[in-house]
VEXMARVO-700104 format. One record per residue (C-alpha): chain; residue number from 1; x, y, z; residue in three letters. Coordinates in Angstrom, 1 decimal. Example, Ala and Ser with C-alpha at 12.3 -4.5 7.8 and 13.67 -1.06 7.14 Angstrom:
! residues 2
   chain   resi        X        Y        Z   resn
       A      1     12.3     -4.5      7.8    ALA
       A      2     13.7     -1.1      7.1    SER
***
This chain:
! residues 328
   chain   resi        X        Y        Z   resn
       A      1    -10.4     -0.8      1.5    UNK
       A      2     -7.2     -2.3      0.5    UNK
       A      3     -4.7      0.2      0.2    UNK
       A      4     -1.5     -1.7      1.6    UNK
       A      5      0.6     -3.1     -1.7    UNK
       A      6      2.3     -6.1      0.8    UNK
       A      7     -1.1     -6.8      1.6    UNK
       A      8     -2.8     -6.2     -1.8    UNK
       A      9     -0.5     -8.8     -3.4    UNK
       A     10     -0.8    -11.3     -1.2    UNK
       A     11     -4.1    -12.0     -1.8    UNK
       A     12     -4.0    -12.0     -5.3    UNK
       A     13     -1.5    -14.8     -4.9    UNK
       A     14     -3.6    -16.2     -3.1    UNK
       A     15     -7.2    -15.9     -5.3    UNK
       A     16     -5.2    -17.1     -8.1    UNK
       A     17     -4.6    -20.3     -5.8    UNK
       A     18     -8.3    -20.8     -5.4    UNK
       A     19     -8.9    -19.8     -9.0    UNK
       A     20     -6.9    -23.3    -10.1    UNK
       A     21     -9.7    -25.0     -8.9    UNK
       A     22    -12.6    -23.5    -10.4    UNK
       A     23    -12.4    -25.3    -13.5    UNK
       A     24    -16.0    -26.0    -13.5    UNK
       A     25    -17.0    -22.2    -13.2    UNK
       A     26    -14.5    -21.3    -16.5    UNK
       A     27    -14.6    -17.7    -17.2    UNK
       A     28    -14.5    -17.4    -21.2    UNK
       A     29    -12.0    -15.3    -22.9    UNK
       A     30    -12.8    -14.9    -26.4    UNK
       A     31     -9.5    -13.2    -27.9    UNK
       A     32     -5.5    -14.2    -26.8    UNK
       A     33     -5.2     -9.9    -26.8    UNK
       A     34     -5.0     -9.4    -22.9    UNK
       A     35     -5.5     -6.0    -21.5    UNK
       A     36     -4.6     -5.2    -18.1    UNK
       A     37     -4.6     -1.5    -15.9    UNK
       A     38     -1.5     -1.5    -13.5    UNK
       A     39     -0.7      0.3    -10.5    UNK
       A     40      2.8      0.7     -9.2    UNK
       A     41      3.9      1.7     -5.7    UNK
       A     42      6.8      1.9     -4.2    UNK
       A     43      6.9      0.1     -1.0    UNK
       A     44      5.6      3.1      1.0    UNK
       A     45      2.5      2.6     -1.0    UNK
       A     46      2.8      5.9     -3.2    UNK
       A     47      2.2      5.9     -6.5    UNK
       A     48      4.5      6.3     -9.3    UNK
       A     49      3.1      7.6    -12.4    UNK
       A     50      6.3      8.5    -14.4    UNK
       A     51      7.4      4.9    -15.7    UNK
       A     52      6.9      3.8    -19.8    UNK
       A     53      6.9      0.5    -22.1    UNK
       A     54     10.4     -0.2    -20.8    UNK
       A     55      9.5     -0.7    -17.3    UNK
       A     56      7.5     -3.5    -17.3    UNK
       A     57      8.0     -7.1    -17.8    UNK
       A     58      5.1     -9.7    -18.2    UNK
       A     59      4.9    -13.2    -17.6    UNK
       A     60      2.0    -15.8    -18.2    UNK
       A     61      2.2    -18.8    -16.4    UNK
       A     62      6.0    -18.1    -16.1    UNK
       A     63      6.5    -17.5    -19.9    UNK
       A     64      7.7    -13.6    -20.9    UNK
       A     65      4.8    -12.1    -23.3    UNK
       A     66      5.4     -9.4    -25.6    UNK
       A     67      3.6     -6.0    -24.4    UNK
       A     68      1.7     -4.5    -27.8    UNK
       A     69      0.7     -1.4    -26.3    UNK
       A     70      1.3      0.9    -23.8    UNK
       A     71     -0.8      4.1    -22.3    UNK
       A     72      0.4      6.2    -20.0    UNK
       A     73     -1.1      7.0    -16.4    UNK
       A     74     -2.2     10.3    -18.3    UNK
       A     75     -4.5      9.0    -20.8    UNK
       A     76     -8.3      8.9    -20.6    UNK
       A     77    -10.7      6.4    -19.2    UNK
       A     78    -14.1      5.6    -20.2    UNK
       A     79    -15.7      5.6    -17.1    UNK
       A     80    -19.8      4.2    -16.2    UNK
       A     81    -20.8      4.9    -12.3    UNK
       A     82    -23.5      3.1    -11.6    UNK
       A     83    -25.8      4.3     -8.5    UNK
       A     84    -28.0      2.1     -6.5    UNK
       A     85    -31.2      3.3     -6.2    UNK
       A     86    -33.5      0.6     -4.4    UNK
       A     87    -35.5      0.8     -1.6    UNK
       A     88    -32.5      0.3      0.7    UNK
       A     89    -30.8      3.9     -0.5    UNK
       A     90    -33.7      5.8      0.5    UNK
       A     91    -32.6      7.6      3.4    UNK
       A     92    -29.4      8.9      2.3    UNK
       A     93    -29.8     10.1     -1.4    UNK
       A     94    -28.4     13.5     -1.0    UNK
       A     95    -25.3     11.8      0.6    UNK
       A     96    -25.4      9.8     -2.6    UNK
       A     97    -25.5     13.2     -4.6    UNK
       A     98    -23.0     14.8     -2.8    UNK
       A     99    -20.2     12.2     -3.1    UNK
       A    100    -20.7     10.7     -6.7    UNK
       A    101    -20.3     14.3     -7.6    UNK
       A    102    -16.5     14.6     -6.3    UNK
       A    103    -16.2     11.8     -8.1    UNK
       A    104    -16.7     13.8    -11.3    UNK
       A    105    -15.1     16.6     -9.7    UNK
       A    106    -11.6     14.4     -9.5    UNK
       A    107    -11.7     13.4    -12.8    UNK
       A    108     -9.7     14.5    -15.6    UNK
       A    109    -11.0     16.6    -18.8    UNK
       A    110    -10.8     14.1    -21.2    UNK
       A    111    -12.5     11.1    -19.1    UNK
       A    112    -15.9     10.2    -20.4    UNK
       A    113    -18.8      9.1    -18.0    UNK
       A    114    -21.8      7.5    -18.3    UNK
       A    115    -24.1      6.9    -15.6    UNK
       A    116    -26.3      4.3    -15.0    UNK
       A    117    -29.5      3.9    -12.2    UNK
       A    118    -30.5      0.7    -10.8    UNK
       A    119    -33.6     -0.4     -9.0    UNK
       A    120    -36.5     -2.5    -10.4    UNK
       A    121    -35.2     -1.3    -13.6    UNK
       A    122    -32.1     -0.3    -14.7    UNK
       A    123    -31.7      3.4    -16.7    UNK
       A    124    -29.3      4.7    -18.9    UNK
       A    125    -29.3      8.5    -17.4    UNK
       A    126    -26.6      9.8    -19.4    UNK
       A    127    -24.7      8.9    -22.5    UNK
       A    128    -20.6      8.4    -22.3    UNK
       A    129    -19.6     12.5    -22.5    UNK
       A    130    -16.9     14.5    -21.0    UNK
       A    131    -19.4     17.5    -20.2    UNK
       A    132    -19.4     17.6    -16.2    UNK
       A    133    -23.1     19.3    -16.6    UNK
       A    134    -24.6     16.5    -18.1    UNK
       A    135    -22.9     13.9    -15.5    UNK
       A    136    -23.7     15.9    -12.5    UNK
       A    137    -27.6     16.6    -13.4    UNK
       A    138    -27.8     12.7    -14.2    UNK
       A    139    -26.7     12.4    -10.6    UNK
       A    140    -29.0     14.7     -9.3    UNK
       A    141    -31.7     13.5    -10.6    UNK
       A    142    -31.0      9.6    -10.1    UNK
       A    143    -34.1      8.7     -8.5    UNK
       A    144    -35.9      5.2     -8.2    UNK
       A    145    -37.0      2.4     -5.3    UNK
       A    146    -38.2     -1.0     -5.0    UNK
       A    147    -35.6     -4.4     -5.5    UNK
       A    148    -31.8     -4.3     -6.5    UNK
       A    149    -31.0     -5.4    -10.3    UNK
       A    150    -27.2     -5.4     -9.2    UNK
       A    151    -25.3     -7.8    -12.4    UNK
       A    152    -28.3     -6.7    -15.1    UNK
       A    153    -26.7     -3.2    -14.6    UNK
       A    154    -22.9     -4.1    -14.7    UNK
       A    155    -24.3     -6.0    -18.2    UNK
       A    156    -25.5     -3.0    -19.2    UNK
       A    157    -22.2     -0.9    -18.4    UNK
       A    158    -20.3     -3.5    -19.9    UNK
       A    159    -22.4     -3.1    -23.3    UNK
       A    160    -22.3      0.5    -23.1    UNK
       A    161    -18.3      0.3    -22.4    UNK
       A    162    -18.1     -2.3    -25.7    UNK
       A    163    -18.9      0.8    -27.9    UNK
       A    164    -15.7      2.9    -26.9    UNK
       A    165    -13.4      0.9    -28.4    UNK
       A    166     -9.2      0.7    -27.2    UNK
       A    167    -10.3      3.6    -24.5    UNK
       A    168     -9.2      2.6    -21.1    UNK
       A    169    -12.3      1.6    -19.4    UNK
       A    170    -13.8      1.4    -15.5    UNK
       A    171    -16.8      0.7    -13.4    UNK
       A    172    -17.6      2.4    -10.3    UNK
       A    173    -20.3      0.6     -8.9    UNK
       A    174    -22.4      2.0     -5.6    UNK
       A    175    -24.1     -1.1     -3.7    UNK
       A    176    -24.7     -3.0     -0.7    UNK
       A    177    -24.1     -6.3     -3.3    UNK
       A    178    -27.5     -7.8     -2.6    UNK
       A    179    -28.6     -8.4     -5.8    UNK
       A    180    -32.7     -9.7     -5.8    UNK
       A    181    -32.9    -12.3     -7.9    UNK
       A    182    -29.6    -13.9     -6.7    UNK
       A    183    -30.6    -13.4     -3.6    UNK
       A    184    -33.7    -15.1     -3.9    UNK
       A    185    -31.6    -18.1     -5.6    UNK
       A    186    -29.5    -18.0     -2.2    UNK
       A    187    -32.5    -18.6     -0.1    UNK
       A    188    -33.7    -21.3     -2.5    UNK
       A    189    -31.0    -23.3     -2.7    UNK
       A    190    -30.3    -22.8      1.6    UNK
       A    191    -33.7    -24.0      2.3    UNK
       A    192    -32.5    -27.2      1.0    UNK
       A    193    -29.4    -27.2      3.5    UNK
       A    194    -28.9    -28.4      6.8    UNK
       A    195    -28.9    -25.8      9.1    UNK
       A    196    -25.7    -26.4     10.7    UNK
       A    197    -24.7    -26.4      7.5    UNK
       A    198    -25.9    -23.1      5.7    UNK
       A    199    -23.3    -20.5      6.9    UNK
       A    200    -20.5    -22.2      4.4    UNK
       A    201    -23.2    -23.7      2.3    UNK
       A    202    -22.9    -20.9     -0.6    UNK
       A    203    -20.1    -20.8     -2.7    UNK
       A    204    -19.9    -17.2     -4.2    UNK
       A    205    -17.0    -17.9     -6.7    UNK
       A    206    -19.7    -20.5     -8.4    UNK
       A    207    -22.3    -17.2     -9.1    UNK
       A    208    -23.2    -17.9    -12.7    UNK
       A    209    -23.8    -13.9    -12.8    UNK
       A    210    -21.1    -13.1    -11.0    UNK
       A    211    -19.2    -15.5    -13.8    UNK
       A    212    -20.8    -14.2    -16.5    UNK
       A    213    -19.8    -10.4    -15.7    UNK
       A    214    -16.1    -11.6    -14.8    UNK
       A    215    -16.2    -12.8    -18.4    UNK
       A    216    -17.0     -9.5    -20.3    UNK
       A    217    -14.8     -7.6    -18.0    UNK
       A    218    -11.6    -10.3    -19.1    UNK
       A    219    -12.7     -9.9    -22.7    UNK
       A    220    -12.6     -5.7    -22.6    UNK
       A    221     -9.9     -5.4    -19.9    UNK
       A    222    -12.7     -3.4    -17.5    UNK
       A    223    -11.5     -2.9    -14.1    UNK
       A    224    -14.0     -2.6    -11.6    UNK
       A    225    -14.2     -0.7     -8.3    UNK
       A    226    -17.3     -1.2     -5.9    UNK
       A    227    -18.2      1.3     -3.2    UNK
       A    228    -20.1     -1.0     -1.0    UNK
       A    229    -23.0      0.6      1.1    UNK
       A    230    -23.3     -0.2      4.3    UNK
       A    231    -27.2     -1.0      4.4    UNK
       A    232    -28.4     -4.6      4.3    UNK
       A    233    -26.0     -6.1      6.7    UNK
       A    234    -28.1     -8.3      9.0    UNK
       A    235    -25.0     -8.3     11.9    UNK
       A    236    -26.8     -5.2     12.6    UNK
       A    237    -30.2     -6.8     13.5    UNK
       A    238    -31.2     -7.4     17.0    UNK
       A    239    -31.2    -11.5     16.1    UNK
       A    240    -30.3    -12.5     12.4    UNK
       A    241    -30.8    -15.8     11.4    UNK
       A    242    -27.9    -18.2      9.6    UNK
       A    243    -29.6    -18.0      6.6    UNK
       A    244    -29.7    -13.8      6.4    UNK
       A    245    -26.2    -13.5      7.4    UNK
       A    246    -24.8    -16.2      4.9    UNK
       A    247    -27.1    -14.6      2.2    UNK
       A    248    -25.2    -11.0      2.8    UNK
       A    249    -22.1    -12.5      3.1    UNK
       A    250    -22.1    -14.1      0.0    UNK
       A    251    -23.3    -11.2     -2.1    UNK
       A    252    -20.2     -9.1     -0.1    UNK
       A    253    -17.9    -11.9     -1.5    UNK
       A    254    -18.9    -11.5     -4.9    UNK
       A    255    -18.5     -7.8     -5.1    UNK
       A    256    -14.7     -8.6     -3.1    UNK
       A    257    -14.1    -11.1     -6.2    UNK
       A    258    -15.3     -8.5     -9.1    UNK
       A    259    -12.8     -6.2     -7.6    UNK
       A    260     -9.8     -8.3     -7.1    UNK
       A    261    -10.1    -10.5    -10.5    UNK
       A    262    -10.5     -7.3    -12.4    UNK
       A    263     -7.7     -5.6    -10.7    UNK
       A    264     -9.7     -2.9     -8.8    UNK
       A    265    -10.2     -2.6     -5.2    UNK
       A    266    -13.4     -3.0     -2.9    UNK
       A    267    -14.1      0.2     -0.7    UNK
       A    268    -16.4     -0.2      1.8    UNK
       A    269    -18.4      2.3      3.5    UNK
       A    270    -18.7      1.8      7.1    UNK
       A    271    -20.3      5.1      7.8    UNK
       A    272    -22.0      7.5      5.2    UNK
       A    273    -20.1     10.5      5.8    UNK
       A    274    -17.2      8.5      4.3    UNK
       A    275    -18.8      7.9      0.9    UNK
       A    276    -17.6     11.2     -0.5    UNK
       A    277    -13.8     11.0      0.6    UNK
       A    278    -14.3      6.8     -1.0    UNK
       A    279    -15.3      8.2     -4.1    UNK
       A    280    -12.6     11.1     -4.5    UNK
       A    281    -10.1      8.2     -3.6    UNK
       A    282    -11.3      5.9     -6.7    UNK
       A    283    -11.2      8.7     -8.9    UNK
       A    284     -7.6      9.6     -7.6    UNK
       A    285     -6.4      6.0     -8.0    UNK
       A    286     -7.7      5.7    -11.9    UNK
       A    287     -5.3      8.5    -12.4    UNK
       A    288     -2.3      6.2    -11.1    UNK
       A    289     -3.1      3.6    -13.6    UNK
       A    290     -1.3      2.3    -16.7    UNK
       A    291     -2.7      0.5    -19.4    UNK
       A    292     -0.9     -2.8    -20.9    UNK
       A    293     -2.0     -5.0    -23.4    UNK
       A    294     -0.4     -8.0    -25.3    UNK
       A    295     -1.0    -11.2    -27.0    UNK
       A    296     -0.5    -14.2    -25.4    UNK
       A    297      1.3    -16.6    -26.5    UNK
       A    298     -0.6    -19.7    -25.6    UNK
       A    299     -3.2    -19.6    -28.0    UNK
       A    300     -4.9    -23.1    -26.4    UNK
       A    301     -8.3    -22.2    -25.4    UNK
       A    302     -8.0    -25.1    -23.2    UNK
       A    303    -10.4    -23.2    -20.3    UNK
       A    304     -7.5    -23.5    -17.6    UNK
       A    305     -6.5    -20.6    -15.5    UNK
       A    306     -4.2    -18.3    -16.8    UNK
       A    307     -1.5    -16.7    -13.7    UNK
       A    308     -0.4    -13.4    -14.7    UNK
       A    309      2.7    -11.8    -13.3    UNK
       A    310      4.0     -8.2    -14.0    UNK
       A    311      7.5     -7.1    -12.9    UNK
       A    312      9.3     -3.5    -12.6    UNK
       A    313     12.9     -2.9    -13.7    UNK
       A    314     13.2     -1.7     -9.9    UNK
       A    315     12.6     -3.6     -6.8    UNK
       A    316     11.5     -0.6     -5.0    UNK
       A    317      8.8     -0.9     -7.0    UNK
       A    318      5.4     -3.0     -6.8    UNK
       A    319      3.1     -3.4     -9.6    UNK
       A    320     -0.5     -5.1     -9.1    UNK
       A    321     -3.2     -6.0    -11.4    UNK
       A    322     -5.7     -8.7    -12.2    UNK
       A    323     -3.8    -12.3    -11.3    UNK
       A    324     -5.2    -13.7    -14.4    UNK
       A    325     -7.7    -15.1    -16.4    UNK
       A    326     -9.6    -18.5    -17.8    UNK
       A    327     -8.6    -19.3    -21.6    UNK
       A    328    -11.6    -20.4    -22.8    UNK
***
């Protein structure tokens, strides 16, 4: 989980480096309004909640832009959590229960949830609603096995979060990151490979699902936070092959990516008993975050990569968000 702010920021920096170079793998922003959610620490890592429109200064690709609006670290978020419940969740549902409900628990009165369930299909259960009720029985009763529709489900929160409008907005996402039919791409495409070859073979940055999601979370300014399960991961098989542990190491890059270009953060669960405390952290860190929007003013959709910078008028202070965008 990254937590440190020193260490948090450095490897933005340094995903916006590798971002220059995926030119081929644009990611399409459809409007020059740019919406960002903002943490600030101090550099003890605590959060400071307190600071308005005054405090901040944005730059894009070193130019000063002209922040539009503002929302405090007290306004609502529009929130979709969205369970796994393959085959590979089996064992532990009521853990899964358990924690999504202190989830809701942490939350504030005003947030609005939706969930979603994912297996070999992918179910609405509940409706965006503020009625903790309704959120918890859709937990209770999230139910389902068979293969892993990982990305159709994030394109299903992301339609579902196109309907609330200027609401802040958030993804909390339970997986292991295998996603089936990626997956199966994976193993296509390394059967073609040299085997000395396949454990660098995948590039996980090139994902055109992975690309396609980054997209509509750029265009609504959706910041996502996976919970990543600890099931799947061949490294604890007796003798994995090359081509399983390159296969679950890609889809746990992907799911490191969709948090760090969106500005969230990837928590990942090394034991179960942990997933409850994970998920009361998320909801605790939504509540630290500021909303920012402006217009850019480079209005070129020229698809190159757009480095975003965000200052505070103290340096005690450290603010982190998403590192930028695509202009396309």
């Amino acid at each position: 989980m990254i937590r440190n702010s020193a260490i948090y920021l450095f490897v933005l920096v340094a995903f916006a480096g590798i971002a220059h170079a995926q030119d081929d793998d644009t990611i399409r922003v459809d409007s020059s309004i740019v919406r960002l959610n903002v943490g600030v620490v101090n550099r003890r890592g605590q959060p400071i909640t307190s600071l308005d429109r005054n405090s901040f200064s944005i730059y894009e690709d070193g130019v000063k832009q002209t922040i539009s609006r503002f929302e405090p670290t007290v306004a609502p978020f529009s929130v979709v959590m969205i369970l796994d419940m393959s085959g590979s969740t089996l064992g532990f549902r009521e853990t899964i229960r358990q924690s999504a409900s202190r989830f809701v628990d942490a939350l504030a009165p005003d947030d609005r949830v939706a969930v979603i369930e994912f297996y070999d299909k992918v179910n609405l259960r509940n409706d965006f609603t503020s009625d903790r009720k309704t959120i918890v029985n859709s937990i209770m009763v999230a139910n389902g096995r068979g293969k892993t529709q990982l990305y159709k489900a994030l394109d299903i929160a992301l339609d579902k979060l196109k309907g609330e409008g200027n609401r802040r907005k958030a993804i909390i996402v339970l997986t292991d990151g295998v996603d089936t039919a990626v997956r199966d791409e994976d193993r296509d495409f390394l059967e073609k490979i040299n085997e000395k070859d396949v454990p660098t073979a995948i590039k996980p940055e090139a994902s055109a699902n992975l690309n396609r999601v980054l997209s509509r979370t750029d265009q609504q300014g959706v910041t996502v936070f996976p919970l990543a399960l600890p099931t799947g991961d061949p490294g604890k098989l007796a003798d994995p092959t090359p081509m399983q542990v390159a296969m679950f190491t890609a889809a746990r890059k992907r799911l490191e990516i969709l948090a760090l270009r969106t500005g969230g953060s990837l928590n990942t669960i090394n034991r179960l008993e942990e997933m409850g405390r994970l998920y009361a952290a998320v909801a605790a860190e939504l509540r630290t975050l500021y909303t920012i929007e402006y217009q850019s003013t480079n209005d070129t959709r020229d698809g190159k990569w757009r480095e975003i910078k965000i200052d505070v008028n103290s340096p005690e202070l450290i603010a982190r968000t998403k590192p930028g965008y695509f202009a396309k």
